[in-house]
NUTI-535833 format. One record per residue: x, y, z of N, C-alpha, C in turn; residue in three letters. Coordinates in pm, 1 decimal. Example, Ala and Ser with C-alpha at 12.3 -4.5 7.8 and 13.67 -1.06 7.14 Angstrom:
% NUTI-535833
       n.X       n.Y       n.Z      ca.X      ca.Y      ca.Z       c.X       c.Y       c.Z  rest
    1319.0    -569.0     780.0    1230.0    -450.0     780.0    1320.0    -330.0     780.0   Ala
    1285.0    -225.0     708.0    1367.0    -106.0     714.0    1290.0       3.0     787.0   Ser
END
This chain:
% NUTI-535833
       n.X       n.Y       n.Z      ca.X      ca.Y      ca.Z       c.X       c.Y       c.Z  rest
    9782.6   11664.8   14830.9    9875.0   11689.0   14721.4   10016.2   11701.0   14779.3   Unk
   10068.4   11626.3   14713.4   10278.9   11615.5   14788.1   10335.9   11662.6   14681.9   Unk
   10355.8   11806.0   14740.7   10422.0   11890.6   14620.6   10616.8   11862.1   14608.1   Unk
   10658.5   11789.9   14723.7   10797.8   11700.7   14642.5   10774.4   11612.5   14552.2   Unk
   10644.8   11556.3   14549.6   10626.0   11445.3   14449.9   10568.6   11488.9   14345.1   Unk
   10540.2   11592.0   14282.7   10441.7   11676.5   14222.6   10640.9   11707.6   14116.3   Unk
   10703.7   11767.5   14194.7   10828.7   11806.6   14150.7   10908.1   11719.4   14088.2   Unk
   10929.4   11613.8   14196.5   10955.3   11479.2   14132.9   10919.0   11424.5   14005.3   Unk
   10836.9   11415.7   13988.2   10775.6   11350.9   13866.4   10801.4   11458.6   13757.1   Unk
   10784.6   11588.9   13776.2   10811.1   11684.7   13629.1   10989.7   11690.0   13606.9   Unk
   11033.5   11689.3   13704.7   11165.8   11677.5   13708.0   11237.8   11548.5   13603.0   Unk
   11177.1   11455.0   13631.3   11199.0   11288.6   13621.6   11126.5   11308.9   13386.9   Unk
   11026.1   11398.8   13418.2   10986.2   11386.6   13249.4   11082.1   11473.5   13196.9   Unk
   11126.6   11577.8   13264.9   11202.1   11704.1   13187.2   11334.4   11642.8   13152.9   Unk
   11359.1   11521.0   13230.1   11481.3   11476.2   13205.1   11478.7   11331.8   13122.5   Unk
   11357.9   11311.8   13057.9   11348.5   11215.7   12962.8   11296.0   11100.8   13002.9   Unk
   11262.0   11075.7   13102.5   11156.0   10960.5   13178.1   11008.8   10985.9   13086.9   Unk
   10960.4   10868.5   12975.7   10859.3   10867.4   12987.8   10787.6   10781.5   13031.5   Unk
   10795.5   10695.8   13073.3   10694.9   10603.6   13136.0   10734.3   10573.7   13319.7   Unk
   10614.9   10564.4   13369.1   10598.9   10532.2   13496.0   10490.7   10373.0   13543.2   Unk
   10555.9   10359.8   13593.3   10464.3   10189.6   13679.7   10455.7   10208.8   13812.7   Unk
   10323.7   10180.0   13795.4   10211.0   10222.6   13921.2   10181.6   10086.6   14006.0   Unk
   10226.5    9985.0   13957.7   10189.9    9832.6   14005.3   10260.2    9793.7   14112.3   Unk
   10225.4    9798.3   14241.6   10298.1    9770.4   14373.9   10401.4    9699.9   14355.2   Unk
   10455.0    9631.5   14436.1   10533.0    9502.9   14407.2   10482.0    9423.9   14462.6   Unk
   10383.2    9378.7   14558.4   10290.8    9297.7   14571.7   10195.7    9201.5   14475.9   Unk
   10140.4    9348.6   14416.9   10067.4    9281.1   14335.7   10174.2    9270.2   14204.8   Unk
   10247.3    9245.4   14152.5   10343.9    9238.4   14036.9   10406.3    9045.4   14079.8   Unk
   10451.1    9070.2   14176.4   10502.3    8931.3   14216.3   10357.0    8821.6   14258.7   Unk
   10207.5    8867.8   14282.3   10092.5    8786.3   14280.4   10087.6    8730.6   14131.6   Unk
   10098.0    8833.6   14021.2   10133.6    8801.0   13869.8   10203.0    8723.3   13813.8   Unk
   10340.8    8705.9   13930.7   10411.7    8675.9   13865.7   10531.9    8762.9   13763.2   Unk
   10515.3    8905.8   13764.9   10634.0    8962.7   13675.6   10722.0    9012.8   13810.8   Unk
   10836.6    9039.9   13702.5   10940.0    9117.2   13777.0   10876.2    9266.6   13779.0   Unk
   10878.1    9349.1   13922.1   10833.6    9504.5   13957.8   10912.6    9563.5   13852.6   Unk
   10868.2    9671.8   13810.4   10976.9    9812.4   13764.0   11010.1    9852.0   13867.8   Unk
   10979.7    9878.5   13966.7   10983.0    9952.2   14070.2   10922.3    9875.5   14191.2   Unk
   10970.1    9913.3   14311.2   10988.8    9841.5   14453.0   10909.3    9934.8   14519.5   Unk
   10693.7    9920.6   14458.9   10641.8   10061.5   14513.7   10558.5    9990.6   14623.9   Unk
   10535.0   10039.9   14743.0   10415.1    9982.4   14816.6   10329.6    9969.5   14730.5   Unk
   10217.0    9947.2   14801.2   10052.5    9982.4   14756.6    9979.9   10120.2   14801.6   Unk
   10067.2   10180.8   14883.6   10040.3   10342.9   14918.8   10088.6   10401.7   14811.1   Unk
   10244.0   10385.4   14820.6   10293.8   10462.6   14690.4   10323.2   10450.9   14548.9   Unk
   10254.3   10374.5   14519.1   10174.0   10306.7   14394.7   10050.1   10399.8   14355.6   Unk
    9949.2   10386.6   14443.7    9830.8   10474.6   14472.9    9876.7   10631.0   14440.1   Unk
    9972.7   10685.9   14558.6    9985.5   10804.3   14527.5   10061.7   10871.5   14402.0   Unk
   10122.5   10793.5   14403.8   10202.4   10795.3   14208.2   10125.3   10799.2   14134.1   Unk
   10002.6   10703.7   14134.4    9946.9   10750.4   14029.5    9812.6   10856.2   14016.1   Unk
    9763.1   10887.1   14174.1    9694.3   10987.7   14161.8    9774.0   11109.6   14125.0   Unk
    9890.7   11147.0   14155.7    9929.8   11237.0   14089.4    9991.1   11245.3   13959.8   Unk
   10041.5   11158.0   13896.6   10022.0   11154.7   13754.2    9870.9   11208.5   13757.2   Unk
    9795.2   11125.6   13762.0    9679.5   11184.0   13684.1    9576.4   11327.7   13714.7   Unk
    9650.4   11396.8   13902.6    9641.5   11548.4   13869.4    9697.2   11623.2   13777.4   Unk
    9852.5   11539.9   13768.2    9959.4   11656.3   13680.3    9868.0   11657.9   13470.8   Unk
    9813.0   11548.2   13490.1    9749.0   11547.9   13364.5    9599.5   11666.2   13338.4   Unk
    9557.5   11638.4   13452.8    9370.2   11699.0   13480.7    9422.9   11829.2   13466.5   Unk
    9513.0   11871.7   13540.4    9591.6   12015.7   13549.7    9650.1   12043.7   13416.6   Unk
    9678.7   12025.6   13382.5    9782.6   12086.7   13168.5    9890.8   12091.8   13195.6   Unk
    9960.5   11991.5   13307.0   10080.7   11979.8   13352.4   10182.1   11908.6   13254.0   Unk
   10112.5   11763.6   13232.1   10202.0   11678.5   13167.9   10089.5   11636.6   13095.8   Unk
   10137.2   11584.7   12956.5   10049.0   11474.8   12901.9   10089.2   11349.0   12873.1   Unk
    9961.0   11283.9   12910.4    9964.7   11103.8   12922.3    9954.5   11061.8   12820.8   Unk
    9993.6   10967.2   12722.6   10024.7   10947.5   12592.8    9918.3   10812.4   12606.7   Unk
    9872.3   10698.3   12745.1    9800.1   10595.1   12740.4    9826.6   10554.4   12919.1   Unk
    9745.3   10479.4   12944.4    9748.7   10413.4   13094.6    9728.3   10285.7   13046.4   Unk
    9805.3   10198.4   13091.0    9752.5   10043.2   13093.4    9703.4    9993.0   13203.2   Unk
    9615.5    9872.9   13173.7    9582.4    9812.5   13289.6    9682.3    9742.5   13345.3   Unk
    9835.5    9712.2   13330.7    9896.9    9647.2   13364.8    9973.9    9762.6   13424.5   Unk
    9917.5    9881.1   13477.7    9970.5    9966.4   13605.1   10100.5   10065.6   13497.8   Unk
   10097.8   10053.6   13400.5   10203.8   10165.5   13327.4   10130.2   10273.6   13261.3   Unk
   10165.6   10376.7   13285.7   10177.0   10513.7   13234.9   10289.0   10496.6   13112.5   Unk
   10253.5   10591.3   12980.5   10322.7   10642.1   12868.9   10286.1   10741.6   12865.7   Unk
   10404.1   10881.6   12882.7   10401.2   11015.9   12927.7   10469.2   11105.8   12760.1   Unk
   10382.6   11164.7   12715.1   10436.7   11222.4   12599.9   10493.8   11329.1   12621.1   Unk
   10538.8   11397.7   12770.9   10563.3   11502.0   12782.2   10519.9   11631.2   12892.9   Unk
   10617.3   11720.7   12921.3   10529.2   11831.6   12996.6   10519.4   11952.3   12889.6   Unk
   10378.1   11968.3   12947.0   10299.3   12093.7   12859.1   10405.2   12204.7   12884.5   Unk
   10335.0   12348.5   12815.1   10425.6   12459.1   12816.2   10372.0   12534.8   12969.5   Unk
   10293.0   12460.0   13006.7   10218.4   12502.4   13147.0   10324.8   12444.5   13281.4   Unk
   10301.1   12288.5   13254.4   10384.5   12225.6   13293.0   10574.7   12276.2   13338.9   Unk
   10618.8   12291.7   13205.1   10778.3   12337.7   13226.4   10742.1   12503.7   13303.9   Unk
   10619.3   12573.3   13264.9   10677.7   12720.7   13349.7   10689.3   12689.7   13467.8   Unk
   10561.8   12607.1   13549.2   10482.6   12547.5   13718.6   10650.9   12475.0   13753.3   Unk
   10683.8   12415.1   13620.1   10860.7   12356.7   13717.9   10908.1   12445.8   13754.2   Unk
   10922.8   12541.7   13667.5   11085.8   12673.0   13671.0   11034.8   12717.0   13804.1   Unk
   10900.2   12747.5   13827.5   10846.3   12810.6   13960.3   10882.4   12707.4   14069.2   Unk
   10856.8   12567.4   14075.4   10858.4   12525.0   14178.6   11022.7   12472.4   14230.3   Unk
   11085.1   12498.9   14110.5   11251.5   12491.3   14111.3   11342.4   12550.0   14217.6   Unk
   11274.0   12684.0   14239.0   11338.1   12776.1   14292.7   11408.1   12823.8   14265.7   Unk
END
C-alpha cells in the first residue's frame, strides 16, 4: 500500500477529478487511442489496485469501471474526507 498514492488520489477527487485511466500507454497506442495519461504498465496496475482499495475500504466511491481501463468516481465518502484531513497533516 503507497500511502502518497493513497493521498494522491483523495486529494485529486476532493478537488473535483472524477475519473481516472488505468490503461498503460502501451497498451492504448496497441489500440490505437490517444493515452489519458503517460502510465507504465506498473503504474497503471498500481493505480488501479488502489482505486479499488480506496473503494473496498468506504474511502471513495466508484460510480462504474470500464473495460476500456476508466474509472467514474462519484466521490469521497464521509470516511474518506475524515482518513484525508488525517493523512493531510
Amino acid at each position: 500500500m503507497d500511502v502518497d498514492l493513497i493521498r494522491d488520489i483523495l486529494v485529486r477527487i476532493e478537488g473535483g477529478q472524477r475519473s481516472f485511466s488505468v490503461l498503460p500507454v502501451d497498451s492504448a497506442q496497441a489500440l490505437g487511442i490517444e493515452p489519458e495519461t503517460k502510465l507504465t504498465r506498473q503504474e497503471a496496475k498500481n493505480l488501479e489496485d488502489h482505486l479499488n482499495l480506496l473503494d473496498d475500504r468506504g474511502l471513495i466511491k466508484i460510480a462504474f469501471r470500464s473495460g476500456a481501463g476508466s474509472y467514474a468516481i462519484d466521490g469521497l465518502t464521509l470516511q474518506g474526507r475524515d482518513y484525508l484531513r488525517q493523512i493531510k497533516g
